[in-house]
Residue frames as qw, qx, qy, qz and C-alpha x, y, z in Angstrom:
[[0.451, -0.868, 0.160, 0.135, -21.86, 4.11, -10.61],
 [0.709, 0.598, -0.274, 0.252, -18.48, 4.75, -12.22],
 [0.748, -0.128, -0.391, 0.521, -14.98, 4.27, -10.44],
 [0.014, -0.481, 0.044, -0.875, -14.91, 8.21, -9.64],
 [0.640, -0.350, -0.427, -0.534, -18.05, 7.69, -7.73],
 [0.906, -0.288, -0.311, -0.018, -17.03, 4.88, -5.86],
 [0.531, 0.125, -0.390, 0.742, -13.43, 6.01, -4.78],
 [0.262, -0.514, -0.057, -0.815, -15.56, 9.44, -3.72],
 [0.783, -0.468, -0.224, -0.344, -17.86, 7.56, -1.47],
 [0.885, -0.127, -0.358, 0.269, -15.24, 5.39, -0.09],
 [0.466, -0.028, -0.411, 0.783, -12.60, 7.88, 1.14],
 [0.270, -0.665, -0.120, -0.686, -15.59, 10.27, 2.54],
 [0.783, -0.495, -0.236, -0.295, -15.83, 7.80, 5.31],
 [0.498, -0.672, 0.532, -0.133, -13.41, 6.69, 8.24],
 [0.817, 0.014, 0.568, -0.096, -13.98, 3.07, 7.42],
 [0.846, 0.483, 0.176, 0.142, -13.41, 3.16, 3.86],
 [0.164, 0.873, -0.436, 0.147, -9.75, 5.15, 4.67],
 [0.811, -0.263, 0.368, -0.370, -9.54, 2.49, 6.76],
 [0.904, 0.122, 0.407, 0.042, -9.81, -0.30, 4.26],
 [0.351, 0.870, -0.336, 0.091, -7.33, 1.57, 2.13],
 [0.308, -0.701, 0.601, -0.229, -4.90, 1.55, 4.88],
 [0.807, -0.120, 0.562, -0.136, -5.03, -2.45, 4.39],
 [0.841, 0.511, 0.117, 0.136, -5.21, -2.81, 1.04],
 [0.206, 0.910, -0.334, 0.134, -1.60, -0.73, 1.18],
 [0.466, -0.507, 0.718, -0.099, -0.30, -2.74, 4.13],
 [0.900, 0.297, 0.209, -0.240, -1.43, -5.78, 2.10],
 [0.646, 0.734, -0.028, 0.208, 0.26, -4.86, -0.84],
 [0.331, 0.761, -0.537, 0.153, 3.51, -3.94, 0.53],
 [0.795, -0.222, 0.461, -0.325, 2.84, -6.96, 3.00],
 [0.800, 0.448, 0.383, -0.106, 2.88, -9.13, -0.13],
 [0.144, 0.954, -0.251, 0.083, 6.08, -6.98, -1.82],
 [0.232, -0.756, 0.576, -0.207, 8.07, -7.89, 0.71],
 [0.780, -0.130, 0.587, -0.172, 7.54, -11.72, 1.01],
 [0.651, 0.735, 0.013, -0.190, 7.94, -11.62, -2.72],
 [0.181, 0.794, -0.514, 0.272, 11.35, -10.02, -2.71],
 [0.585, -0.471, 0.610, -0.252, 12.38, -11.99, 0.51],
 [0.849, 0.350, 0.270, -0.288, 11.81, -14.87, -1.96],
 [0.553, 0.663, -0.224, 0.452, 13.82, -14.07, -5.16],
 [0.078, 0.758, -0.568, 0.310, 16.71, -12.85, -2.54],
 [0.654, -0.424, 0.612, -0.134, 16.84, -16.42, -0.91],
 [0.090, -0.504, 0.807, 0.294, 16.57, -18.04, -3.87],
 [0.319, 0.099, 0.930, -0.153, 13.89, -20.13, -3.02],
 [0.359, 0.679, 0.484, -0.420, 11.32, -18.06, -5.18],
 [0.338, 0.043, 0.608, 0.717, 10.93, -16.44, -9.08],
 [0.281, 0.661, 0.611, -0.333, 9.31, -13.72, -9.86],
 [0.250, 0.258, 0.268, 0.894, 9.10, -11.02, -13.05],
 [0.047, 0.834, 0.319, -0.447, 8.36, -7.81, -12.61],
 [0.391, 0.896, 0.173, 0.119, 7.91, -4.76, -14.92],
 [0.681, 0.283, -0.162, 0.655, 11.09, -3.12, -15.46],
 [0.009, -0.700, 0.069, -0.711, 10.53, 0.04, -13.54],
 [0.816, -0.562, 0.058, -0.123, 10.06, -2.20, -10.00],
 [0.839, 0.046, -0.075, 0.537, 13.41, -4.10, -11.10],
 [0.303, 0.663, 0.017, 0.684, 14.61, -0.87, -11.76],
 [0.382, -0.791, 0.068, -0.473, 13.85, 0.56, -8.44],
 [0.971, -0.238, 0.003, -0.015, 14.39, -2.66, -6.55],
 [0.683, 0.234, -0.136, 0.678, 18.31, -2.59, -8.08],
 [0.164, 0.620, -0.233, 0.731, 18.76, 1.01, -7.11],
 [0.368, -0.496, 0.326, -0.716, 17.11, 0.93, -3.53],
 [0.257, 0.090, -0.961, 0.054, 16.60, -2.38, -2.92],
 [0.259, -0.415, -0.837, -0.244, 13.69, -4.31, -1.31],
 [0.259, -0.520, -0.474, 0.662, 12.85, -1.26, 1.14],
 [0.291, 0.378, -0.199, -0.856, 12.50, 1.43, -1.70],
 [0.310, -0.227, -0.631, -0.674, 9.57, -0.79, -2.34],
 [0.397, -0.424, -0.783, 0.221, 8.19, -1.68, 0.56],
 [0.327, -0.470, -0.519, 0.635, 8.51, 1.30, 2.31],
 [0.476, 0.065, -0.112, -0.870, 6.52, 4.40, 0.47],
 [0.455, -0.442, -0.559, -0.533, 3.61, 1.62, 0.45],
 [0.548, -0.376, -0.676, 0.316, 3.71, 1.11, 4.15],
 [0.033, 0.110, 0.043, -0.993, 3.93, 5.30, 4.45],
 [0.246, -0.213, -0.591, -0.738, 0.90, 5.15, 2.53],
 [0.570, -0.457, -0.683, 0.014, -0.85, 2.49, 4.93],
 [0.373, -0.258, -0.683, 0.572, -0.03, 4.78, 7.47],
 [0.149, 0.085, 0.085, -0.981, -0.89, 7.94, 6.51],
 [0.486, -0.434, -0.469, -0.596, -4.64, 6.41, 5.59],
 [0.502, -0.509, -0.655, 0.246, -4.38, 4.91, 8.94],
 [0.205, -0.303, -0.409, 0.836, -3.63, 8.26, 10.72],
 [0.361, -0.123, -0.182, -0.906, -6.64, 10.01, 8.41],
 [0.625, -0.431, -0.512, -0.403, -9.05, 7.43, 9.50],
 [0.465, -0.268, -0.550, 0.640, -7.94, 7.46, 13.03],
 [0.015, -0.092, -0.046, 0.995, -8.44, 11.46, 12.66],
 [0.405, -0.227, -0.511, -0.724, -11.56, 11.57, 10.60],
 [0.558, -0.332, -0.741, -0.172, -13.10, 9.01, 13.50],
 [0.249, -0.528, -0.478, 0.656, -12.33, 11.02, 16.86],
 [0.038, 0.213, 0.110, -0.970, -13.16, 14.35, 15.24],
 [0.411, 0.516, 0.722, -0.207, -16.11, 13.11, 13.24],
 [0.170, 0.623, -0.222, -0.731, -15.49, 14.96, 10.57],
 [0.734, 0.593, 0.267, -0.197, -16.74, 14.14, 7.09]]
C-alpha cells in the first residue's frame, strides 16, 4: 500500500479527517510554544529560512494561524461528513 493509497483511505472517512484536524492543531499547537520560547528567550531553535522568513514578516501568528485554519476546516469536514453520512 503506497502513501497515495493510504492518504485516500484516510480522508474517505469522518474519523480519519478527524485525526488530520489534530495532527494540524498539534502542529501549530507545537509552533506556537516553540516561538513563545525563542521570543522569551528562554528557548533556541533553527528553522529553515522560509519559516524565519515568514516568522520576521508576520510574526508568530502568520505561522500559527493558516495551520489552525487548517485544523478547522478538517474539523468542520468531519463534523459534516458525520451528520450527513456522506462518504
Amino acid at each position: 500500500m503506497d502513501t497515495d493509497e493510504i492518504l485516500e483511505a484516510l480522508m474517505s472517512k469522518w474519523w480519519g479527517r478527524a485525526l488530520m484536524c489534530l495532527f494540524f492543531l498539534g502542529l501549530a499547537w507545537l509552533f506556537y510554544h516553540v516561538l513563545s520560547d525563542v521570543e522569551e528567550g528562554t528557548g533556541n531553535a533553527r528553522v529553515p529560512w522560509y519559516i524565519a522568513l515568514t516568522y520576521y514578516i508576520g510574526g508568530k501568528w502568520a505561522l500559527v494561524g493558516p495551520l489552525a485554519v487548517v485544523s478547522g476546516l478538517f474539523g468542520l469536514m468531519s463534523i459534516h461528513q458525520l451528520i450527513t453520512g456522506r462518504e
